[in-house]
N, C-alpha and C positions, 0 to 999 in steps of 0.2 A: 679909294676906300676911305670913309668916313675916319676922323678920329674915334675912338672909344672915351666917352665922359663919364669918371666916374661921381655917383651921387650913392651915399649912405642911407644902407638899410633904414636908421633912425632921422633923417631926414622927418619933419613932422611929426615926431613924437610929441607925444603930452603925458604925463604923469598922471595916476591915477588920483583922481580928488580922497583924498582921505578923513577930510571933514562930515563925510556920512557914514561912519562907522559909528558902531553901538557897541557899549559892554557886550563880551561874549554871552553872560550869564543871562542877559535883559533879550539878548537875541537867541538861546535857547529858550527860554521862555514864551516869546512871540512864538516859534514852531507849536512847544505843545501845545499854546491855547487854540492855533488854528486847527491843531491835525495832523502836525508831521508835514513831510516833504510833498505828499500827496494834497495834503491840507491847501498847502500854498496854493496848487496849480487850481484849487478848487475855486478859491480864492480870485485868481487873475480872469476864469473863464467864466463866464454866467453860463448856465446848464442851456443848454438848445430845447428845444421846444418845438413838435411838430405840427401839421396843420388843425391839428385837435385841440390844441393846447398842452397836452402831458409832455414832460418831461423824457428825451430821449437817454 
């Protein structure tokens, strides 16, 4: 039977980069000017478009 090797959960871990955070206040702000939570996702996806050209 094999030995058992152990290797830690955190094996390759990296830290999260914290030099892209923004004031909370400047980053509520960016929400409402897009539109809220909804806003955003508006935001990432461009609207689809079906074979007519309108807007699904």
């Amino acid at each position: 039977m094999p030995e058992a090797v152990y290797r830690s959960v955190f094996d390759g871990y990296r830290m999260h980069d914290l030099s892209k955070q923004i004031p909370w206040r400047a980053a509520n702000e960016e929400v409402g000017r897009i539109g809220g939570h909804v806003g955003i996702l508006r935001e990432q996806t461009p609207p689809k478009k079906d074979a007519s050209g309108e807007r699904k």
